[in-house]
Backbone as a chain_set.jsonl record, in Angstrom:
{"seq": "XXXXXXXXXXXXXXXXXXXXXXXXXXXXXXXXXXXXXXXXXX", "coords": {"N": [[-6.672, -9.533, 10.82], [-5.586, -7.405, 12.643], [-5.678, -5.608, 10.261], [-7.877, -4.968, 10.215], [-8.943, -3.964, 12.137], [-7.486, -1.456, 12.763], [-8.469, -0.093, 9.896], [-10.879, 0.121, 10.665], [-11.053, 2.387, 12.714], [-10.409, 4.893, 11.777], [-12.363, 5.096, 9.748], [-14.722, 4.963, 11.176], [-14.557, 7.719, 13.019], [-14.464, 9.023, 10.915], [-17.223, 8.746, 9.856], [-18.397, 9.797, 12.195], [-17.48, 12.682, 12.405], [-18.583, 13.391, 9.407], [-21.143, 12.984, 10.357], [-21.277, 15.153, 12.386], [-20.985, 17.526, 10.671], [-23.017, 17.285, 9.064], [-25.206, 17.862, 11.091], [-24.717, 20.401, 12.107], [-24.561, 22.144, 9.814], [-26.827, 21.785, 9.324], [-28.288, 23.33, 11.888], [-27.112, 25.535, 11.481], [-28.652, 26.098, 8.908], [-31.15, 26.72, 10.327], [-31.006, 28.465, 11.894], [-32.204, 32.099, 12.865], [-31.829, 34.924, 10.771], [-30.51, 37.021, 11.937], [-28.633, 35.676, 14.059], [-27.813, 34.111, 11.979], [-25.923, 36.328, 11.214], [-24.424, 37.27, 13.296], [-22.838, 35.027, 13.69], [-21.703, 34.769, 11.403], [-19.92, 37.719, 11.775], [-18.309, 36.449, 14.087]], "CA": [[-7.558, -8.961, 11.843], [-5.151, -6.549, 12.699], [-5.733, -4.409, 9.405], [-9.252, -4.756, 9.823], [-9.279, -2.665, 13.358], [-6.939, -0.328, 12.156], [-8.86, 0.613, 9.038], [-11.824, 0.866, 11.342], [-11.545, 3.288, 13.951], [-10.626, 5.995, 10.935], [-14.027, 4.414, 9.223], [-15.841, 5.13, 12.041], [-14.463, 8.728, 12.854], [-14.748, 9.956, 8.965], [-18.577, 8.811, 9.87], [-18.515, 10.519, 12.908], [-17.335, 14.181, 11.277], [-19.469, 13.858, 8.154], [-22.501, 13.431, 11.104], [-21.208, 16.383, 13.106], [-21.067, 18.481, 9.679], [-24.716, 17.381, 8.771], [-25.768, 18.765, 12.355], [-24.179, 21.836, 12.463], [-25.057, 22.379, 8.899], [-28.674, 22.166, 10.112], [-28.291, 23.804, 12.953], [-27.035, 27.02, 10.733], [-29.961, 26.474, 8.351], [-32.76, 26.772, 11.019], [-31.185, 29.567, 13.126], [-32.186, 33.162, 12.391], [-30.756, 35.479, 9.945], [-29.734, 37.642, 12.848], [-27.774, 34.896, 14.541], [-26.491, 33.775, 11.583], [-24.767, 37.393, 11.537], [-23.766, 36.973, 14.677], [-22.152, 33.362, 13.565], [-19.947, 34.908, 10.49], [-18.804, 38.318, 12.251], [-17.26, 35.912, 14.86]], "C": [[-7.064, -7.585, 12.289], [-5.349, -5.248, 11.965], [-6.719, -4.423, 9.773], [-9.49, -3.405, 10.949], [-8.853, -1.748, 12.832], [-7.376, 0.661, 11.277], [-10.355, 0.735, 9.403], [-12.223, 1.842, 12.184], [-11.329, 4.171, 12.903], [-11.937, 6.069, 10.428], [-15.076, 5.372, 9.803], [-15.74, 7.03, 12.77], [-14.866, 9.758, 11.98], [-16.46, 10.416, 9.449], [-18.981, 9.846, 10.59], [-18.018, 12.351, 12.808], [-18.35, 14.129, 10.577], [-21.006, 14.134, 9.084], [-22.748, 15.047, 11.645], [-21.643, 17.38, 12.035], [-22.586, 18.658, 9.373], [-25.241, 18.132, 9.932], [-25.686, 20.041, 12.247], [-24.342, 23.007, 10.911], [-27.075, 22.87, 9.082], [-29.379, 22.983, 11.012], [-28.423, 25.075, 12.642], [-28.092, 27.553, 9.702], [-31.224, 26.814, 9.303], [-32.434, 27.689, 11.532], [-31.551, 30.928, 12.054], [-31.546, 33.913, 11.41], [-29.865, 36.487, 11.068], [-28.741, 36.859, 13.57], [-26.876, 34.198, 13.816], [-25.719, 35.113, 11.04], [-23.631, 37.498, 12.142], [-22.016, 35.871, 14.313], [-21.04, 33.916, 12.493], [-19.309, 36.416, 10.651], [-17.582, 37.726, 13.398], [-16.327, 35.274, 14.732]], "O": [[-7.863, -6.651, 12.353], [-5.287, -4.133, 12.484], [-6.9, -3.206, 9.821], [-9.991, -2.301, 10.738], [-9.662, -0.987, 12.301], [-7.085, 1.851, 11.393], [-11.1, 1.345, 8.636], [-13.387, 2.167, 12.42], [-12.457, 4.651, 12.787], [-12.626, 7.063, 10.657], [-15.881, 6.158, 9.304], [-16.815, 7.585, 12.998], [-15.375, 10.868, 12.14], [-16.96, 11.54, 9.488], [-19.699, 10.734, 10.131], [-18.7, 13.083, 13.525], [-19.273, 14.834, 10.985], [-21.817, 15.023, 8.823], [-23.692, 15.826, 11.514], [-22.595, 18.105, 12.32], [-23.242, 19.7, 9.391], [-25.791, 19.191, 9.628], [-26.684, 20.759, 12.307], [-24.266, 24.236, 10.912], [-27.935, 23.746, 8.989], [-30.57, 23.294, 11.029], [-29.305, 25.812, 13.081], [-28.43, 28.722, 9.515], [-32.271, 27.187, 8.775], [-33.424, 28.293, 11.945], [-31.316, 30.93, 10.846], [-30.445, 33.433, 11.139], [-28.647, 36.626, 10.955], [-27.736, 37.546, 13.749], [-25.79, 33.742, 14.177], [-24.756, 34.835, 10.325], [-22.453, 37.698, 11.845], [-20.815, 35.973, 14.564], [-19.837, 33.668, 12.575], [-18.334, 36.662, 9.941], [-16.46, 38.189, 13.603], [-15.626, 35.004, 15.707]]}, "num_chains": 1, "name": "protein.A"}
C-alpha cells in the first residue's frame, strides 16, 4: 500500500505538468503575433 501512494503523488503531478504544458501551449497558439513578440523578447 505503501508503494502504491508513493508512486502516486509523482503519477499525479507528471499529469498535472503535462496539463499545465497543454494550456500554456494553447494559450501561446491563440495569442497574437505581437504578443507572442512580446513573450520571446522577455
Amino acid at each position: 500500500m505503501n508503494l502504491e501512494k508513493n508512486l502516486a503523488i509523482p503519477l499525479l503531478s507528471m499529469k498535472i505538468i503535462k496539463l499545465f504544458l497543454i494550456v500554456s501551449q494553447f494559450v501561446t497558439s491563440t495569442t497574437t503575433s505581437d504578443e507572442n513578440k512580446m513573450f520571446e523578447t522577455a
